[in-house]
N, C-alpha and C positions, 0 to 999 in steps of 0.2 A: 275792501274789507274794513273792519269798525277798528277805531282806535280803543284801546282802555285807557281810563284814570283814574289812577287813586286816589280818593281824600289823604289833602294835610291837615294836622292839628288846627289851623286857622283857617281851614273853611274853603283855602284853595284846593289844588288840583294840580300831579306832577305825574308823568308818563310811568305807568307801572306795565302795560303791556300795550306793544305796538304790534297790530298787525295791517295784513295788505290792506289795498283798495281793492280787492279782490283776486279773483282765481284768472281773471282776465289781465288786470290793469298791467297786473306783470309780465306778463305778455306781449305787451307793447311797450315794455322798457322800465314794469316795477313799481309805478310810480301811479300812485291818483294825483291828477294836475289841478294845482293852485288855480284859483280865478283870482282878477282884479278886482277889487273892492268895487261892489256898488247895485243897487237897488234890479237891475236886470237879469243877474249870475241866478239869484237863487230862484226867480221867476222863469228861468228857462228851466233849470233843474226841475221844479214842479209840475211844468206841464208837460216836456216832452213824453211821447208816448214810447217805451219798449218794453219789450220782449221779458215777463218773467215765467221760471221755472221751478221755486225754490220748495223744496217739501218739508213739510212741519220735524224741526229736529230742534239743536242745543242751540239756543236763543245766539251765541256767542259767535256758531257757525254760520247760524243764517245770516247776522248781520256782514261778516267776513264777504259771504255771496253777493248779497244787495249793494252791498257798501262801491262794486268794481262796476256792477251792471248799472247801475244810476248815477255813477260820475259823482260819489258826493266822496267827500272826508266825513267818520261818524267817530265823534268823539263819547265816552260813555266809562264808567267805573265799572272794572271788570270785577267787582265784588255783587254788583246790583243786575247783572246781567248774567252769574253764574248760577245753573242748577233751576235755569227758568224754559221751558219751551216754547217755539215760536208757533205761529200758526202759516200753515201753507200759503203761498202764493205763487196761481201760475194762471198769465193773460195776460192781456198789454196793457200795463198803467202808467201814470205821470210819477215819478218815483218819489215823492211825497203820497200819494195814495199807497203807492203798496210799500210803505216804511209803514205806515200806516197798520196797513194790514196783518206785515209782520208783525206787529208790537201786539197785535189785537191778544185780549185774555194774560197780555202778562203785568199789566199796572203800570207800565212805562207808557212814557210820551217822549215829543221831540221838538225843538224849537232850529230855526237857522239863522245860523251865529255870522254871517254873512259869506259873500260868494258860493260856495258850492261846499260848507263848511256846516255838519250838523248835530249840536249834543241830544243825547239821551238821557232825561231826567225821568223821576216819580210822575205820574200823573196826578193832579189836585183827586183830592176825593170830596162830595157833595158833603151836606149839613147831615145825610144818615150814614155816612161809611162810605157809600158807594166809591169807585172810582169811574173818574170821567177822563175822558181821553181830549187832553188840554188841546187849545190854538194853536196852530202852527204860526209863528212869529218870526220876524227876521230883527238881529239883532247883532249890533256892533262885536268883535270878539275881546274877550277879554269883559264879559259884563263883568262889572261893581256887584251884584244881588247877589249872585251866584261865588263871586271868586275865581273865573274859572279862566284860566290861562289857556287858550285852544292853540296849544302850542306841540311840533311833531316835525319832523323833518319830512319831505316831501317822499321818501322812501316809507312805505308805511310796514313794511316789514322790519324798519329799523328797529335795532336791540335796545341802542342808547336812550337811558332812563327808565327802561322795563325791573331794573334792579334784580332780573330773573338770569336763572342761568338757562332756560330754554329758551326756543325762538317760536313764533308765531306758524313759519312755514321759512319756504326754501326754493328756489327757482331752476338751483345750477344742475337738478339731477334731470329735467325733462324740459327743463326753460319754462315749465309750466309754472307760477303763484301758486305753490297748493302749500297745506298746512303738511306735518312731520306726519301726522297719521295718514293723511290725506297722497303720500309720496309713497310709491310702490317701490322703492329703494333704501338704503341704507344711509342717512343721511344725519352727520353731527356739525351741529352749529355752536362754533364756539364766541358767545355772546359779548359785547361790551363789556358788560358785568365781568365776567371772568375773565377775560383781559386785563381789565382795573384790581380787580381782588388777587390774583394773581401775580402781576407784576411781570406782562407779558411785555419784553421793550420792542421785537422782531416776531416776524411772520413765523420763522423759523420755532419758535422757545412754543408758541401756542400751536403749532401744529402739529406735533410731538408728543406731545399732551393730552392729544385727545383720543378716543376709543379704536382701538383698531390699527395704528398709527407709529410706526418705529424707523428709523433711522441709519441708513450706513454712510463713509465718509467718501464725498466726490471728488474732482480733482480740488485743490489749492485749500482746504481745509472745511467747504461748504458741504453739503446734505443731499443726498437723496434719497427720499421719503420712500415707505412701503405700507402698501396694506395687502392682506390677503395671498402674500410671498409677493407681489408683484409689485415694480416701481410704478411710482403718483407720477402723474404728466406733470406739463410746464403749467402755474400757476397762471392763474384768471385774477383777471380786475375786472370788476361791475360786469362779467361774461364776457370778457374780450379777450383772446390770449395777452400775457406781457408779465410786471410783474418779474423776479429774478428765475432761476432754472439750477441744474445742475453743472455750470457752465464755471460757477464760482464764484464765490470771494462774496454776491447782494444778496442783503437777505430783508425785505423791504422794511421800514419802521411801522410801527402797530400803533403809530399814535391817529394816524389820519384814517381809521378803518373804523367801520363799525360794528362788524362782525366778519366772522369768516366760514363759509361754510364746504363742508366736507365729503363729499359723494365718493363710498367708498364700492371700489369695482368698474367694469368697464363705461363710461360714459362718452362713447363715441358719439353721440348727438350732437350734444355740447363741447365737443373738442377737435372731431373731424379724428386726424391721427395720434397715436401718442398710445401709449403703455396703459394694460387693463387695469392696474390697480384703484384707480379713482383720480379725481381733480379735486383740486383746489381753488376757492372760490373767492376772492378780496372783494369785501363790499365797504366803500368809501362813506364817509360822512358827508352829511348833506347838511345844507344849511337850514336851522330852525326856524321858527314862526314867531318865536318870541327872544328878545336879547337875552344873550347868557356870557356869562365872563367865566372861565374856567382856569387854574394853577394847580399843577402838579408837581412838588420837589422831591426826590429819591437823594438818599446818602445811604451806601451800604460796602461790604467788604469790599475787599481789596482797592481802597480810593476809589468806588462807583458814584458817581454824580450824575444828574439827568434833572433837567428842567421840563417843561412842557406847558406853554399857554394856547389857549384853546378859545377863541373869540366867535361868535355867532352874531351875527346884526341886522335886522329887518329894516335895511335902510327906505322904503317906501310901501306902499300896499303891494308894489308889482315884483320889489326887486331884495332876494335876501342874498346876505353876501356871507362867507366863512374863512376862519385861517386858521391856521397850527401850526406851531413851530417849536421846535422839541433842541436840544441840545446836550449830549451826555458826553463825558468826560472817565474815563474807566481804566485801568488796569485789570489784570488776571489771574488767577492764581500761579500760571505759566510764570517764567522770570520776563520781565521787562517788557513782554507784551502790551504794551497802550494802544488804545483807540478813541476816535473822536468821531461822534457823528453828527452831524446837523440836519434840522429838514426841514422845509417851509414845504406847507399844502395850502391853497389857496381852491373856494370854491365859488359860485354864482350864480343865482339860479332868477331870470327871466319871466316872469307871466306875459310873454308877449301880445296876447290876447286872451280870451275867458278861456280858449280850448286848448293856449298852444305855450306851452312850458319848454324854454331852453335853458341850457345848465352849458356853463365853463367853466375850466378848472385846472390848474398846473400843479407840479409840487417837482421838486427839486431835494435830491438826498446826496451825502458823502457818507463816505466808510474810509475812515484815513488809519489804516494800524503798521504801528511801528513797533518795529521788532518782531516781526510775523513770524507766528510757528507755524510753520505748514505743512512740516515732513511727519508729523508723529512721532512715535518712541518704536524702537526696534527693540526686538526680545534676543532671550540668548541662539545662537546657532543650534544649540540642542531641542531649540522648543521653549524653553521653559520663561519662566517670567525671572529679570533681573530687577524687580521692585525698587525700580527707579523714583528716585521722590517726586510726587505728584508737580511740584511745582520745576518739574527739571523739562527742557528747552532741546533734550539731547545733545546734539549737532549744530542743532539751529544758529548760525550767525546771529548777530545782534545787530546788524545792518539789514537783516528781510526787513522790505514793507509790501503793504499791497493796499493801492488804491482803488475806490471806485466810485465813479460820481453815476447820479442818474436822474436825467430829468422828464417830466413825463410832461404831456399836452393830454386835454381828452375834452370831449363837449357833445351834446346826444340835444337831439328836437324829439319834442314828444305831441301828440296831436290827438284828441280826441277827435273820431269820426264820426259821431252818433250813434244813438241810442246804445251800444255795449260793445263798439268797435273802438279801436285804438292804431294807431303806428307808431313807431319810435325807430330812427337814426341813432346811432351811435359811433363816435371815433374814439382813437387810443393811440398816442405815437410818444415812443419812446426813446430813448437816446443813453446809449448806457456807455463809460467809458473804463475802463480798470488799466493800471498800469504800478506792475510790480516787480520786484525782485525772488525770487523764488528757489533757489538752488536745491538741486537733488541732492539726497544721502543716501548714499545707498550700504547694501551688507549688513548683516546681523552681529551682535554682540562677540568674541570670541570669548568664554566662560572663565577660563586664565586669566587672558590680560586684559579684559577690560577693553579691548583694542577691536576695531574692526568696522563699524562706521563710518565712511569720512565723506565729506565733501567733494563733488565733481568739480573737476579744475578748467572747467567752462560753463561760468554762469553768465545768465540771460535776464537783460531787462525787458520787459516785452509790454510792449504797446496796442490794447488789443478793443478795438473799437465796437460796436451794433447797435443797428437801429432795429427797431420791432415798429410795425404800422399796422394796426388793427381796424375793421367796419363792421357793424352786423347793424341790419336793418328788419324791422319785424313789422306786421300787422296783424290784428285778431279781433276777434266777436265771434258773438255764437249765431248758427242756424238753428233753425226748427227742422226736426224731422220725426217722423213718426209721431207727432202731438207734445215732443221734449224737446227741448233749447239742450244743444251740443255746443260746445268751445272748442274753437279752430286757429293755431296760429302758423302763418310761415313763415317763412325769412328765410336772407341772404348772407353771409359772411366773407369776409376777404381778410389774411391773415399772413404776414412777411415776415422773415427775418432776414436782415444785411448785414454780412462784414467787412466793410470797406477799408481797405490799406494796412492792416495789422502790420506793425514794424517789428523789430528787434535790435538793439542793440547786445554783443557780443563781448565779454573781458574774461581771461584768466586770470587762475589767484593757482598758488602754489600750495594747499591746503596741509594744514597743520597736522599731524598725526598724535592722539590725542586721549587718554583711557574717556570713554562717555561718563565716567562715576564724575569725574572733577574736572571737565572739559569746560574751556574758557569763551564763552559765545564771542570775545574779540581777537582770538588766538589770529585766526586769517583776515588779514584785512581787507576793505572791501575794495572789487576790482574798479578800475579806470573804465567807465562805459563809451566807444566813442558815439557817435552820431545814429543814431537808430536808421537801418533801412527795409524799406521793402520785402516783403518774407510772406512765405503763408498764399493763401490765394481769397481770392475774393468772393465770394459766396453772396446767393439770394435764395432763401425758401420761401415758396408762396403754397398757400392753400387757399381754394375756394371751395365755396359750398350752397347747395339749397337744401333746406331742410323743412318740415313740416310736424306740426300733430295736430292732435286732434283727442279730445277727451269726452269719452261718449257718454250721455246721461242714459244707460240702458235702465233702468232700474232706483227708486227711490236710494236702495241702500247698496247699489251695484252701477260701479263706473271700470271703463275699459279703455286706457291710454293706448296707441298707436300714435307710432311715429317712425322716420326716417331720415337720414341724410344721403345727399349726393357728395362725394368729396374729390376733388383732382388735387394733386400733390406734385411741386413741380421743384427742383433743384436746378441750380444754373454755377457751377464754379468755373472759375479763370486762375489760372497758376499768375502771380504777382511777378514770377522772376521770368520765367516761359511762356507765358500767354497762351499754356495750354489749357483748351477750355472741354468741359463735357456738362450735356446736358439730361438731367433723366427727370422721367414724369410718368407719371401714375394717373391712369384717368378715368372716372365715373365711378370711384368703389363705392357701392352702398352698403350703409351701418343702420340696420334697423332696430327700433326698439318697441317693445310692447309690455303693458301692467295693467294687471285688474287687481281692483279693491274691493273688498265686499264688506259692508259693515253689518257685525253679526250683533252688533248692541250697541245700545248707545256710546259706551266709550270702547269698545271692541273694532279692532278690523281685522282683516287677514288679506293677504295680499302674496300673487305671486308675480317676475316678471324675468325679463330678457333683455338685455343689453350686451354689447361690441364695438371693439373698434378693432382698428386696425394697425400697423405700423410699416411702413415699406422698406424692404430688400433691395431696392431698384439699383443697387449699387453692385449685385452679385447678380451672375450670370448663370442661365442653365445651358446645357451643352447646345441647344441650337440656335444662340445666340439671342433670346430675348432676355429681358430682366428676369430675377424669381419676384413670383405673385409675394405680394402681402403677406405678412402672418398676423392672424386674427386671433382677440380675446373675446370671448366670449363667457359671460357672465350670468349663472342660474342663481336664482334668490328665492326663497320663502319664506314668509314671514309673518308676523303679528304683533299688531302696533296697540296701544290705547291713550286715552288722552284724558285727563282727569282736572276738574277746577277751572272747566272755561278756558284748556288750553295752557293753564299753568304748570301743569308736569303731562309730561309725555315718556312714554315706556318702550321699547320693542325687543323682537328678539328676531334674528333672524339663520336661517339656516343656509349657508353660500356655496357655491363651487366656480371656478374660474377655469377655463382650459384654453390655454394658447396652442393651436397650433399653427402647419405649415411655416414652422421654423426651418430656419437654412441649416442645411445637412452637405456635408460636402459629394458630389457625385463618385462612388466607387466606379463606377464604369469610367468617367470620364477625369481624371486628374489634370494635374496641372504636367505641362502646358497645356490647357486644353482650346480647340480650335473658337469654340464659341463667344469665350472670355477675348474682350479687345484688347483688357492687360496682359493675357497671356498666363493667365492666376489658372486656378481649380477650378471646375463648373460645381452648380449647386443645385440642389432637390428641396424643396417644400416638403419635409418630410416629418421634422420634427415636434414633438409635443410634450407641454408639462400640464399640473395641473396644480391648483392651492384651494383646498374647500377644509370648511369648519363651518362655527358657529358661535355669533355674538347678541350680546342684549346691552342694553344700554336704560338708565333713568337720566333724567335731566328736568329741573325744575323744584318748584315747590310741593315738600313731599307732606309739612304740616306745617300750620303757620309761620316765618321765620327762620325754617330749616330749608337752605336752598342747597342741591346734590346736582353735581354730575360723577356720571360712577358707569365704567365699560368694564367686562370681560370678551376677552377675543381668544377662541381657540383656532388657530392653522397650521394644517398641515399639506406640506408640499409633495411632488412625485417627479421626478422623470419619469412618463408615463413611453417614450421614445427618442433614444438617443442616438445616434448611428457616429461609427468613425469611419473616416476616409476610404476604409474596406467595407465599409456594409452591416459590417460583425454589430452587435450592440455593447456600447461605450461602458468604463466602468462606471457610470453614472445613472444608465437606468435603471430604473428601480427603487433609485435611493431618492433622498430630500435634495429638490429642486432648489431651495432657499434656503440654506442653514444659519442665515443672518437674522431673519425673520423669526422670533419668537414662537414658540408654539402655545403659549398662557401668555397673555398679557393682560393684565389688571389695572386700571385708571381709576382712581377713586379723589374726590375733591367737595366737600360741602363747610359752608357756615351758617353758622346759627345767631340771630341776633335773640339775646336774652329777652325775655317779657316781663311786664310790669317795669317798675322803678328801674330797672337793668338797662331798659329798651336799647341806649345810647352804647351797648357795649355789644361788639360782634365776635364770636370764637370761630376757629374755623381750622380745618389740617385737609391733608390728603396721602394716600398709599399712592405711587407708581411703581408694582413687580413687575417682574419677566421672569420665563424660564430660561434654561441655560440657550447660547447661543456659540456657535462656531464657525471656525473658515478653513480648510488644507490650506496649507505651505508648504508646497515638494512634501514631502514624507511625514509630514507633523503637523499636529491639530492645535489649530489655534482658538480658544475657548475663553470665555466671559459665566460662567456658570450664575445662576438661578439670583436675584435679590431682589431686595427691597428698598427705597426709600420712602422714610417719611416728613413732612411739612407741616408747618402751623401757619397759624394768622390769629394775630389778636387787632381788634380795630374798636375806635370808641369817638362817638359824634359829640364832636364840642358842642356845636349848634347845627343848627338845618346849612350853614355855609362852610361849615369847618371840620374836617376829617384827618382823625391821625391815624397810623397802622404803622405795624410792625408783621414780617415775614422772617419765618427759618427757613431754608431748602435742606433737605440732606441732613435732619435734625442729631443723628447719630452717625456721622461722617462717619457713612460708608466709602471704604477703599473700592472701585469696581473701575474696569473700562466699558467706556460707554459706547467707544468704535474698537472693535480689533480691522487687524490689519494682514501683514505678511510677518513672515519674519525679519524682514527687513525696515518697515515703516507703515505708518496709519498707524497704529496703533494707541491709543488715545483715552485720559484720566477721566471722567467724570468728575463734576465739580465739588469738592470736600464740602463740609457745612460751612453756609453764609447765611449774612442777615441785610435786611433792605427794611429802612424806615421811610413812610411816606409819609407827606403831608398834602390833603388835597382841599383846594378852596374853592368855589362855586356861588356866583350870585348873577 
């Protein structure tokens, strides 16, 4: 796919919009592959012969297409290329001829800036006007004449430098490189840009954030994300499972990313098992083409500090190398809460030969926070709220911490096969470790005395180790069939989780009884831990898989995606004190998916599709002793998408329904004891179903020159559509809202505007985040967060082209709200009053 560039005031050129190497390259791992510098790269490129297919459409697009099938990088100003048409081409050409072709009738030409590296300039016009379709030239990069930095990170979907709040396209909803219009799903990318303008420092704050997307609290203080009533699987790096989960305590750093993208709904493709609500996508930084020095300093409330240098280096024609390393330093509004976190990401990316691009890469993170508030705040016994001051700690000792280190490996081969084929390896292994103090509170407030909270007087340090080991290997190009070039990729994946030796050590404390209004976080002192042992059992998940699709060119303005997985899913535990072991596995379920897109205009599509996954029971029994089957998400979508400015804003809306069923129901015929069950438990039925359907739209992009939006509305609504109790009867639950966590209005709104004329150097910019009311039962009493709003600003102003200052408000009219409830016992949980984050950012 074609890169863009923007004119600078002096005549250079800085990345305004990046997109693929094409609807293929991605396919084989994302990437159109660097060649080594030299006089035979772009002579191969010219004369090979393949395969084109491309029909006369938005000049912007066509190049996107050519750019993956000819193996080039196409550098080009997406201002000079917008609102132009291309001309058709379909035969077998040397992909200089048919760039050629494309360009024919639009006044552009194109020269090769060396290896497999090509800008799109004006074509000269003769002594009457005319235009001529210039030389094709090979030429050093970085010419002197031009200014022209042909600079881009080897990811050509990368956000970094686009300055846009949209993205080009997206991979993680079908593995396929297609653009947002071009994806028959619902899919939000939340860009660099908005990362930066934002003042995202964790995976966690930007994912939250974006359309569709809210939040409840998991164990030890960490998130588990929802969309569409349903929980988001475990996060993806570069498409590999890994990344933190709901497990607790990591929530990865945002400094080493470059975008993150959003698939909301089931994407059992791309994930094998795991919950319908959608995946999460981490796409890392790659290293640039041209040197770049990068600093980032944050001061903001509650003593926040945060460093961030960002170093890029093209140490050779063959070999670029990258680093980032971040450091924050912060407090909470909580009492006493401090955290420090560090990160080095280290990348390196190989042209081993003209075809064959390999990338290494490490990064290493801490999360060291002392004085951990983990339990939440508890409400009074009757229900009601004890408006405890925001910055109150409840119960919480002053002795919780909670560590966590995480160090990651990862490195991918990528190979051009010829003429529009590609393969790509990829690894991912990970090594996460947390070790905390954590102590229960339990009990609700007594409304009298103030009294009723306390401390368990058996607290646990615990030691809790895993590894993650990720593969997925892919190859693709198109066939001809029926007189049209189809794109076909499959691949293989392999995907673990380990946890090896979990210890604990064991101390009592004699806990202080205490009113919560003026409770002393050092009242109880902290316990004596002896020697940590052995506890827990040992556990390995594995999943493998084959998968496939295939995106059929039926029609100039009509494509039809298929695809499917095979998935086995195996679990192996060993009791650590017992050495009692059990093994269960799930084998050959398939998740199939299908999308058709029909463009009814040039910036029009419509689009409908189907997507599932799965999640396994394998751990419950039906009475005749085998596992219960799976219970399946199943995901109906329709929609319409458009795409305006070459790609610069993108629109959709779409209309959703999700329904899980063959949920476990316990056997009224067969109770517990029951013979089947080898524990000796209840047997179970595949019985159950819910369901979450509404409907969202979403903008993102540049809406008029300067004015960059991202802006969601999301309506859902939930059902128990079938609930059964242990008799058969139906549960006091069906019929009612399956999610009552989950918002039914959710509004995301976020844009800035840089001033024009004399102004130019000054940027304004705010954002609304609503919900409507949300709630949770506790025995007899309804625990509620009712309906609000927050709003935000941004004021930012460009010293010079290297010097950037800003200032952020969150929560500009410090709203009181909880942003978790809980029980009436704990979770329960403040949102953050109004704060402010100054940045300074430098760049050369």
């Amino acid at each position: 796919m074609g890169v863009g560039y923007m004119g600078t005031a002096n005549g250079g050129y800085r990345a305004a919009s990046l997109a693929t190497a094409s609807v293929l390259a991605l396919l084989a791992g994302g990437f159109a592959l660097p060649v080594a510098a030299g006089a035979q790269a772009p002579v191969a490129a010219r004369q090979g012969q393949v395969a084109f297919d491309i029909p006369a459409q938005d000049l912007n697009r066509a190049l996107l297409t050519l750019t993956d099938k000819a193996g080039l990088q196409i550098f080009y100003d997406l201002e000079k290329v917008s609102g132009k048409q291309s001309t058709a081409v379909r035969g077998n050409f040397a992909p200089a001829e048919a760039l050629s072709r494309l360009l024919s009738g639009t006044g552009l030409t194109f020269r090769f800036l060396n290896g497999n590296r090509v800008q799109i300039e004006p074509a000269p016009k003769s002594g009457d006007g005319a235009v001529q379709l210039g030389p094709v030239r090979v030429e050093g990069a970085g010419d002197a004449a031009t200014g022209l930095a042909a600079s881009s990170a080897s990811d050509m979907l990368s956000s970094e430098g686009s300055r846009s709040y949209t993205a080009r396209g997206a991979v993680t909803s079908s593995k396929l490189p297609l653009t947002l219009r071009e994806t028959p799903q619902s899919v939000t990318v939340i860009t660099r840009q908005q990362i930066e303008d934002r003042n995202f420092m964790t995976i966690d704050d930007a994912v939250e954030a974006a359309t569709g997307m809210s939040a409840t609290t998991a164990n030890l203080g960490s998130n588990t994300f929802n969309a569409r009533g349903f929980s988001v699987g475990a996060t993806q790096i570069d498409g590999i499972p890994g990344a933190g989960g709901t497990t607790g305590g990591y929530t990865p750093n945002s400094a080493m990313f470059d975008r993150i993208e959003i698939v909301r709904g089931a994407a059992g493709l791309v994930t094998g098992t795991g919950n319908p609500g959608g995946v999460v996508n981490l796409v890392r930084k790659r290293p640039l083409e041209e040197q770049r020095y990068g600093l980032v300093l944050h001061a903001g409330s509650w003593n926040q500090f945060r460093a961030e240098a960002d170093i890029s280096v093209p140490v050779t024609d063959w070999l670029r190398v990258r680093g980032v390393a971040a450091y924050e330093d912060r407090k909470f509004f909580v009492d006493l809460q401090h955290a420090k976190r560090p990160l080095f990401y280290g990348i390196a990316e190989v042209d081993a030969t003209s075809t064959t691009l390999v990338t290494l890469g490490a990064s290493y993170e801490e999360n060291r926070t002392d004085s951990f508030f983990n339990s939440g705040l508890p409400l009074y016994s009757d229900g009601t709220d004890p408006h405890l001051p925001r910055s109150s700690r409840g119960l919480a000792p002053g002795w919780n911490f909670f560590d966590v280190e995480a160090s990651n490996i990862f490195g991918s081969v990528e190979q051009q096969l010829g003429g529009a084929w590609k393969a790509r390896v990829s690894a991912n292994k990970q090594h996460w470790m947390q070790v905390y103090v954590s102590p229960n509170i339990n009990a609700a407030i007594d409304p009298v005395t103030g009294i009723g909270p306390r401390l368990t007087s058996s607290i646990s340090k615990i030691y809790n180790p895993r590894d993650r080991l990720g593969f997925d290997g892919q190859v693709s190009g198109d066939v001809r069939l029926f007189g049209r070039s189809h794109e076909v990729m499959l691949g293989a994946s392999y995907a673990s989780e380990t946890v090896k030796k979990p210890k604990t050590a064991v101390g009592t404390v004699v806990p202080v009884v205490q009113s919560i209004f003026d409770a002393d976080p050092w009242a109880t002192p902290e316990p004596d831990f002896p020697e940590p042992t052995p506890t827990g059992r040992y556990s390995k998940t594995e999943e493998t898989g084959i998968y496939g699709v295939a995106r059929l060119n039926i029609a100039d303005p009509l494509k039809i995606i298929l695809g499917g997985r095979l998935s086995t899913y195996k679990t192996d535990t060993r009791a650590n004190l017992t050495s009692a072991h059990a093994l269960t596995k799930e084998s050959n379920v398939f998740t199939p998916y299908g999308g058709i897109i029909l463009d009814v205009s040039r910036n029009w599509s419509v689009y409908a599709s189907y997507a599932d996954i799965f999640r396994v029971q394998n751990t419950l029994y039906t009475a005749d002793g085998t596992t219960l089957e799976p219970a399946v998400g199943a995901n109906y979508e329709f929609g319409v998408k458009g795409e305006f400015y070459g790609g610069k804003l993108n629109t959709s809306f779409a209309l959703f329904r999700i329904v899980e069923s063959n949920r476990s129901q316990q056997d009224p015929d067969n109770p517990a004891p029951c013979a089947g069950s080898p524990t000796g438990d209840a047997c179970y039925v595949a019985d159950g179903k819910v369901r979450g359907q509404g409907f969202e739209t979403e903008i993102s992009g540049e809406v008029v020159p300067g004015l960059q939006v991202i802006a969601g509305y999301t309506y859902t609504d939930t059902k128990y559509l079938r609930d059964r109790t242990a008799t058969g009867a139906p549960s006091a639950n069906e019929g009612l809202a399956f999610n009552t966590t989950t918002p039914k209005h959710l509004l995301r709104v976020w844009s800035t505007y840089t001033l024009p004329g004399k102004l130019d150097r000054l940027t304004v910019g705010g954002g609304v985040n609503a919900q409507s009311r949300i709630y949770r039962l506790s025995g007899i009493y309804t625990i509620e967060q009712k309906a609000y709003a927050l709003v935000s600003a941004r004021v930012a102003f460009d010293v010079n082209e290297h010097v950037k200052l800003a200032v952020n408000a969150n929560n500009v009219f410090d709203k009181r709200y909880y942003q978790r409830i809980g029980t009436l016992a704990s979770d329960n949980r403040y949102g953050e009053p109004r704060s402010v984050l100054f940045n300074a950012r430098f760049t050369y």
